[in-house]
FIVEXDREN-495992 format. One record per residue (C-alpha): residue number from 1; residue in one letter; x, y, z. Coordinates in pm, whole numbers, plus 50000, padded with zeros to 5 digits. Layout:
{site NUM, a, {X, Y, Z}}
...
END
This chain:
{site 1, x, {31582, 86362, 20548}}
{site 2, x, {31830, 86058, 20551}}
{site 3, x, {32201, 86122, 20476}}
{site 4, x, {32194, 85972, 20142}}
{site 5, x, {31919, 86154, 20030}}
{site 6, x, {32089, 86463, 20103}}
{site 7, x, {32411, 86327, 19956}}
{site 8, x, {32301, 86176, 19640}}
{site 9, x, {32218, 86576, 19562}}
{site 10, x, {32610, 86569, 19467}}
{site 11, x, {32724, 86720, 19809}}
{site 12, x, {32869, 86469, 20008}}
{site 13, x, {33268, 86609, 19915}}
{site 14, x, {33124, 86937, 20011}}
{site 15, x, {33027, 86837, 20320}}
{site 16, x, {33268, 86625, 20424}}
{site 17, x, {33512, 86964, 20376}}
{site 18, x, {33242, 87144, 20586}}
{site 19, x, {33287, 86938, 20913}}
{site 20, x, {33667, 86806, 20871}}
{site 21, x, {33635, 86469, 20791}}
{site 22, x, {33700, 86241, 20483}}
{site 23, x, {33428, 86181, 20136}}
{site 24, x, {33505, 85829, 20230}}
{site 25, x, {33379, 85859, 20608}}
{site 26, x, {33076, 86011, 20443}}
{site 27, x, {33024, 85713, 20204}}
{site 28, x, {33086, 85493, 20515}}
{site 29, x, {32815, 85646, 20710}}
{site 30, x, {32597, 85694, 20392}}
{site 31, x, {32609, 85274, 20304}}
{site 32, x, {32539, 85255, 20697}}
{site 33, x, {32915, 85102, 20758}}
{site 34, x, {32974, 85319, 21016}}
{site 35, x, {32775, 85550, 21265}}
{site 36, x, {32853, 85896, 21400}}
{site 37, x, {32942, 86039, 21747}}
{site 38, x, {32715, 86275, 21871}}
{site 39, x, {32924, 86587, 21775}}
{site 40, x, {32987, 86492, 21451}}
{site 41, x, {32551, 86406, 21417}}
{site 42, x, {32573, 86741, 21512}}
{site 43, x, {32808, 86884, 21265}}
{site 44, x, {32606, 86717, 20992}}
{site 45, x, {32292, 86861, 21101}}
{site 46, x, {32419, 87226, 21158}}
{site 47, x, {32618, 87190, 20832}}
{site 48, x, {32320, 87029, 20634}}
{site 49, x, {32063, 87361, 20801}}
{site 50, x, {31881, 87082, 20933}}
{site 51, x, {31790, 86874, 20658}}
{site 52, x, {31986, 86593, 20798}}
{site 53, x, {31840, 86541, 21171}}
{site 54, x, {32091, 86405, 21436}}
{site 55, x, {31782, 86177, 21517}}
{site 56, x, {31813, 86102, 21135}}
{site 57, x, {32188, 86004, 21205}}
{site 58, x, {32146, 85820, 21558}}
{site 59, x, {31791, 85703, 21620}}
{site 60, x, {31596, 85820, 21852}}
{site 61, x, {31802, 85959, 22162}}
{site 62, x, {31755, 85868, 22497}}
{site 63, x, {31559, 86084, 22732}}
{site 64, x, {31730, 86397, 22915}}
{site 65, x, {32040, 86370, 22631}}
{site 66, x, {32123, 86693, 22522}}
{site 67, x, {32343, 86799, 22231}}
{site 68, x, {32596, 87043, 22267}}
{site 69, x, {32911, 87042, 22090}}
{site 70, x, {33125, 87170, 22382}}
{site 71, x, {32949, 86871, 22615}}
{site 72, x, {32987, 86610, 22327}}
{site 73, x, {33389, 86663, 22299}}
{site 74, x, {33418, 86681, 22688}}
{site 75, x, {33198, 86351, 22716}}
{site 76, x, {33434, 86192, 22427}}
{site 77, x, {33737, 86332, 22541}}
{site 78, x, {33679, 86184, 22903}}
{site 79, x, {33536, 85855, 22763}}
{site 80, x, {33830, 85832, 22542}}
{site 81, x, {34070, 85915, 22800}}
{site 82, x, {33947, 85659, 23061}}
{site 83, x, {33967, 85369, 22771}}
{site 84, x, {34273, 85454, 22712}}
{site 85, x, {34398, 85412, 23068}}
{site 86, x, {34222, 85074, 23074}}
{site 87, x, {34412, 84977, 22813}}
{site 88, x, {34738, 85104, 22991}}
{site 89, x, {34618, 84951, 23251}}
{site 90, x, {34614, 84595, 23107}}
{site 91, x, {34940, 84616, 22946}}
{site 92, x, {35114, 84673, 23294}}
{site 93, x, {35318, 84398, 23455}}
{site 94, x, {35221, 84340, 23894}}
{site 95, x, {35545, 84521, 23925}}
{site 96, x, {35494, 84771, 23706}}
{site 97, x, {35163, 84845, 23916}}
{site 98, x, {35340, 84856, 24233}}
{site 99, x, {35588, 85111, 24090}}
{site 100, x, {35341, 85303, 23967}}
{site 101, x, {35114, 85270, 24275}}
{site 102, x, {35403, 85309, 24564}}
{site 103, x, {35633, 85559, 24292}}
{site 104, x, {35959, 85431, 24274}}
{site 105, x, {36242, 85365, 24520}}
{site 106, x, {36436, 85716, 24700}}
{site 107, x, {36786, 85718, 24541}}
{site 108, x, {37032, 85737, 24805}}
{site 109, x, {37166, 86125, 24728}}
{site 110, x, {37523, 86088, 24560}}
{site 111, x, {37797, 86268, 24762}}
{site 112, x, {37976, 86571, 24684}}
{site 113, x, {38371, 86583, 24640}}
{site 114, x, {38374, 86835, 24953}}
{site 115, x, {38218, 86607, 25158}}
{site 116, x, {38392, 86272, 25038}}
{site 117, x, {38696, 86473, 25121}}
{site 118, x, {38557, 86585, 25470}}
{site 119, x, {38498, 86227, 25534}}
{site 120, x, {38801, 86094, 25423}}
END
């Protein structure tokens, strides 16, 4: 069954409550503005009992892809993280790199008054 089948039934608020996220995400993904991760395809489909297929949400997925929930955060968690860095990345300035590369300059350790008066 396709999303807005299931939603024009009246229950889109009810299940956009049942898997954390917005009535308006729901409309988005309903009028095919936007398209789910894989965990939340999954959400839909466990929260729907399987009315709503995650193949239903995403198309047919590619061979050896399995669906777990756990795997699916981990996966978008990592993926997430490493754009993120490239990002970072970009933003840096050649020096900026270095530091970060080499870590930055040894202060030269401050003296104590017992020794500045030793050495006086």
């Amino acid at each position: 069954m396709k999303l807005h089948e299931w939603c024009t039934r009246g229950r889109g608020r009810q299940l956009a409550a049942s898997i954390g996220c917005s009535a308006g995400y729901i409309s988005r993904l309903v009028q095919g503005h936007e398209r789910p991760s894989l965990e939340l395809a999954g959400k839909i489909s466990a929260a729907t009992d399987g009315e709503v297929t995650i193949e239903d949400l995403l198309g047919e997925l590619p061979a050896g892809a399995i669906w777990s929930p756990a795997q699916a955060q981990a996966e978008l968690d990592l993926a997430q993280a490493q754009a993120l860095l490239r990002t970072y990345d970009s933003l840096l300035s050649p020096e900026e790199r270095a530091l970060l590369a080499h870590g930055p300059v040894a202060k030269r350790p401050q003296s104590t008054p017992a020794q500045m008066r030793g050495a006086a």
